[in-house]
N, C-alpha and C positions, 0 to 999 in steps of 0.2 A: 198536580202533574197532568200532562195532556196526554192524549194520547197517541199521538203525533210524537211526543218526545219521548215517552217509552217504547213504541215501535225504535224510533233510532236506537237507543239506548240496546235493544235487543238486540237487532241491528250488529253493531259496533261489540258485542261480545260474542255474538257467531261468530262474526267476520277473523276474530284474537283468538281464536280456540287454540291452534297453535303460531308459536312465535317466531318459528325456525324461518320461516319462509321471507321474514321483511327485513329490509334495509333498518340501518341507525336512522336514517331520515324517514322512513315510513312508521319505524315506530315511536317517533317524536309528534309525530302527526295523531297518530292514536291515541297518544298521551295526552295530547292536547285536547283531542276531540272529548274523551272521556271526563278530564276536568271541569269542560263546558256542561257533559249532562250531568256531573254530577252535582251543579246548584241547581236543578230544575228533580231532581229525585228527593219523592217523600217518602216512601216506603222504606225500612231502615233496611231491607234484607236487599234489596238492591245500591241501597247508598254501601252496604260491605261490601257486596259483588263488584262495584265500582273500585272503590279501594283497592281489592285484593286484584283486582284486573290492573289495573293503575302501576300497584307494585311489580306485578309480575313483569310488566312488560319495563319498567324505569329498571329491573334485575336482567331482563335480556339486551338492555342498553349498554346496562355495564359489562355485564359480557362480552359484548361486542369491540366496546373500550378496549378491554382487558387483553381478548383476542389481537385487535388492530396494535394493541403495542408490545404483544409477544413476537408479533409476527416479525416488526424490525427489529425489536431484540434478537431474533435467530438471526436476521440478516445481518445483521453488525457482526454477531459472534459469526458467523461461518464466516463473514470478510475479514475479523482479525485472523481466525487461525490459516485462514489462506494467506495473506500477509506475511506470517509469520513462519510457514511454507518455505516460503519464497525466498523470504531474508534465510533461512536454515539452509537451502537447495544453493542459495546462491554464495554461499560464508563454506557449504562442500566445495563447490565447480572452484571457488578461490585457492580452496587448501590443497586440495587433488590434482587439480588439471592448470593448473597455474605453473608455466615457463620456468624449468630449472634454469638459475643463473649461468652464464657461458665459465668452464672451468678456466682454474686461474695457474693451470700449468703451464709453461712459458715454453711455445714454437718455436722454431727459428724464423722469423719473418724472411720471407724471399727477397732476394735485391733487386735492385730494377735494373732494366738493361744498361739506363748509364752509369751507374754506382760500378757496374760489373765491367765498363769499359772504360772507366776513367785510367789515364795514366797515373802511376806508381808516382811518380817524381811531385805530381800536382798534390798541393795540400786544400784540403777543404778550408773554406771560410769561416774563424771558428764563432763560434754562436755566443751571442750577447748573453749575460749572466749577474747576477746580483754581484757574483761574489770573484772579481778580473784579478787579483794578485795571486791566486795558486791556482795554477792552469787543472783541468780534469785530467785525468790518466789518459784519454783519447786526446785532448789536445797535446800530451808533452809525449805522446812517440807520433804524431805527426809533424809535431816543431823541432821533432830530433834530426838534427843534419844529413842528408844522404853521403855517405862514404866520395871523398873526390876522387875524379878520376886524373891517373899520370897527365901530365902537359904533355906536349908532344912539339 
């Protein structure tokens, strides 16, 4: 081992002392970097120091993992129950505030001015109907005869 390559090696375990501080890609880089000294270490107390750096830092990766997909996990979960909010708020504003049907008690509808001024004598035109062989009760006291009057 040179010593050129245990300087880095020192190096690159100052540098990792702690792990908080680096990106998942920063410490894929480390990762890497540390695989490369460790086929150039003969010393067995640093080929472990290697290792054990090695793992700690492939343990703050997963972490990271771990972290990065809890974090959409919340975000999902807080968008379903917002969701689902929404669909509840909106299944209220339906049941509550939703238009009572117009009642179904029966007005006298107003007549129109010509209904109200038509002559007595005139018969209305009576209305087409499935069923022409028995007249409706409005049609048979308008078809009833007006009383004649004396000749003169």
């Amino acid at each position: 081992m040179t010593h050129e390559h245990l300087a880095t090696f020192r190096k690159a375990m100052s540098e990792t002392n702690t792990l908080d501080d680096f990106s998942q890609r920063q410490l894929k880089e480390h990762l890497r970097k540390f695989s490369d000294l460790l086929v150039g270490l003969g010393d067995t107390g640093e080929i472990l120091k290697c290792h054990d750096r090695m793992e700690a830092i492939r343990q703050e990766i997963e972490r990271l993992r771990i972290e990065k997909t809890l974090k959409w996990a919340r975000i999902g979960g807080v968008t379903a129950i917002v969701t689902g909010l929404v669909a509840v708020a909106s299944l209220i504003y339906q049941i509550y505030f939703a238009k009572v049907p117009p009642s179904t008690s029966q007005q006298s509808s107003p007549q129109s001015s010509l209904q109200s001024q038509s002559p007595t004598n005139a018969s209305p035109e009576p209305e087409a109907s499935s069923n022409t062989s028995t007249p409706s009760p409005e049609q048979a006291v308008t078809a009833a005869p007006l009383p004649s009057q004396p000749e003169r």
